[in-house]
C-alpha positions as CSV (number, residue, x, y, z in Angstrom):
1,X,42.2,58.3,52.8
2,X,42.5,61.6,50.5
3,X,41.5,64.4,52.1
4,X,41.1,68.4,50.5
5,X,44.2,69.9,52.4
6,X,43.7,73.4,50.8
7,X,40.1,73.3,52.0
8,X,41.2,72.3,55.2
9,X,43.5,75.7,55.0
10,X,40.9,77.9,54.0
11,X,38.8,76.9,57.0
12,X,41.5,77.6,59.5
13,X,42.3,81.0,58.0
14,X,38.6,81.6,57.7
15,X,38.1,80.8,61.7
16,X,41.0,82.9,62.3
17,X,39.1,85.7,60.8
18,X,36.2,85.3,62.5
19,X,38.0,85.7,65.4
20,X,39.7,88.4,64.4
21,X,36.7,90.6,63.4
22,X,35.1,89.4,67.1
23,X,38.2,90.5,68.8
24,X,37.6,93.8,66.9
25,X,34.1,94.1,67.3
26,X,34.0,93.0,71.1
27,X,37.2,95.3,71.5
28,X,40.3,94.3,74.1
29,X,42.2,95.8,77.4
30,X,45.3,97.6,75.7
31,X,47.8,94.6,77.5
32,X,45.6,92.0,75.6
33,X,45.9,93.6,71.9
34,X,48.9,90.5,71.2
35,X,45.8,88.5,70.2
36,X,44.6,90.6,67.2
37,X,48.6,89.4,66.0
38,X,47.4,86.1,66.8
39,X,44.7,86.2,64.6
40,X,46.6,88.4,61.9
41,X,49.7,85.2,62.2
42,X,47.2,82.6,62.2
43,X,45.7,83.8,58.7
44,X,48.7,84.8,57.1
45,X,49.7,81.3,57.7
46,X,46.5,79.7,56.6
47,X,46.6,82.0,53.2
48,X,50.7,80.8,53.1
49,X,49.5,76.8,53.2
50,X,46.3,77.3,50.8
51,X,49.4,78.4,48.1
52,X,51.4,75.7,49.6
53,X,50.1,72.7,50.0
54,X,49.0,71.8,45.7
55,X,52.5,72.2,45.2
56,X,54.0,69.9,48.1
57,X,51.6,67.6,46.8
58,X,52.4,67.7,43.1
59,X,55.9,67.6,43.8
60,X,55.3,64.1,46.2
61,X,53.2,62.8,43.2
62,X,55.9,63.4,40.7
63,X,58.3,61.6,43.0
64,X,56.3,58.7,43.6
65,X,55.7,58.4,39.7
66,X,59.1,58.8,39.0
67,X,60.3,55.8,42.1
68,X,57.7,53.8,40.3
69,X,59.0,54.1,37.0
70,X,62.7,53.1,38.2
71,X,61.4,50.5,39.7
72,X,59.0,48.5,36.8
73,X,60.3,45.6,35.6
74,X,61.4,46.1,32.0
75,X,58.8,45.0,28.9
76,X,59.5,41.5,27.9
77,X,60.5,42.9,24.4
78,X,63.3,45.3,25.9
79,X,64.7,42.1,28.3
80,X,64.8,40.0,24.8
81,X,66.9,42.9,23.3
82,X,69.0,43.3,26.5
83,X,69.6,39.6,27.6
């Protein structure tokens, strides 16, 4: 089932910022101030797959094309030249 992995990103970084801007907003004990870095982490990562992820996936669909060219059978007009 194909699936939009970089919109799948984007939401995640997105929710981290919301939560961000709540934590801000609502404002936290100073021993509790680790979670803004949460946040901060959690969309640095999300921003890191969105640029990611098209290029893991090109480079799987160039492998896959290049396995299943080694692996065609030959035309029958190369085999006749061949065999």
């Amino acid at each position: 089932m194909p699936t939009n992995d970089v919109r799948i990103a984007a939401a995640g970084a997105i929710a981290w910022a919301v939560a961000l801007v709540v934590l801000l907003v609502v404002g936290l004990p100073s021993e509790d101030r680790w979670w803004l870095w949460v946040c901060v982490t959690g969309i640095g990562i999300g921003l890191f797959a969105m640029w990611y992820v098209p290029r893991l996936q090109a480079g799987r669909a160039r492998a896959d094309a290049a396995r299943a060219a080694r692996s065609e059978p030959a035309p029958a007009a190369d085999r006749e030249r061949t065999g």
